[in-house]
C-alpha positions, 0 to 999 in steps of 0.5 A, spaced: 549 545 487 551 537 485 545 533 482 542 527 485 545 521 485 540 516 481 539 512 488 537 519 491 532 518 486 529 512 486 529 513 493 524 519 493 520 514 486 519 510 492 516 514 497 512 518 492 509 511 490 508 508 497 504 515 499 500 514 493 499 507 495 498 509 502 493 515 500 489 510 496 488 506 502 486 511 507 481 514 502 477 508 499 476 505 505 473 512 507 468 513 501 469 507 497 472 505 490 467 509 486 467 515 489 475 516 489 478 521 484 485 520 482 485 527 483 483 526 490 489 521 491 493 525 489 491 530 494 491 525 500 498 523 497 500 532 497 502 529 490 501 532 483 495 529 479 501 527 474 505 523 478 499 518 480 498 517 472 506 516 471 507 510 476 500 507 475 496 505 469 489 507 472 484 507 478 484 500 478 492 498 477 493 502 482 488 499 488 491 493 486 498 494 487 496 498 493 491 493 496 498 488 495 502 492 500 497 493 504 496 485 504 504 484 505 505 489 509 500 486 515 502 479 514 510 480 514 508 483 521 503 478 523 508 473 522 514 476 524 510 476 532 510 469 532 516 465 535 520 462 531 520 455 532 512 455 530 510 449 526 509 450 519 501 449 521 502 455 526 504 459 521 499 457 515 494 459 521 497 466 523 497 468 516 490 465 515 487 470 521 491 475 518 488 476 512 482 475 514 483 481 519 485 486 512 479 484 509 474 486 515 479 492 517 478 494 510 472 492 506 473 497 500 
C-alpha cells in the first residue's frame, strides 16, 4: 500500500480541525463555556483528545478560531443570497443583520 500523498493529508488535517470546530460550537452553545471539556469536544468531534491539543493551544484559542468560522461562514452565505448588483450600503446592512442574527443564535 502506497503512502498518503501530502494533500491527502492535509486534507484529512482540515476536516479533523473543522469537526473540532464544529463540535465546539454545537456543545458550548448547548452547556456553556465553562462547562465544556476539551475532553468532551474531542468526543463530540469522534476525535482523540490528543488531536484538540495539537491543532490549538486551549479551550480559549480554540472557541475563538471556532467562533471565527462559524461568523465567516454565516456571513459569506448571507451575502452570497444578495443580488448582485446590491449597493455597498445594501451590503454593509446584510452583513450588519447577519452578525446579529450569530449572536442571538449562539449566545455562548
Amino acid at each position: 500500500m502506497a503512502p498518503r500523498g501530502e494533500s491527502v493529508n492535509e486534507e484529512m488535517r482540515l476536516r479533523s480541525r473543522r469537526r473540532l470546530m464544529r463540535a465546539t460550537v454545537e456543545l458550548v452553545d448547548q452547556r456553556g463555556y465553562a462547562a465544556t471539556t476539551l475532553a468532551d469536544i474531542a468526543e463530540r468531534a469522534g476525535l482523540a483528545r490528543g488531536l484538540v491539543s495539537y491543532y490549538f493551544d486551549g479551550k480559549r484559542l480554540l472557541m475563538q478560531s471556532a467562533t471565527h468560522r462559524l461568523m465567516h461562514l454565516e456571513l459569506a452565505a448571507a451575502l452570497a443570497e444578495l443580488p448582485p448588483d446590491a449597493s455597498p450600503p445594501q451590503r454593509l446592512a446584510a452583513a450588519i443583520d447577519q452578525i446579529l442574527h450569530t449572536a442571538l443564535d449562539h449566545p455562548g
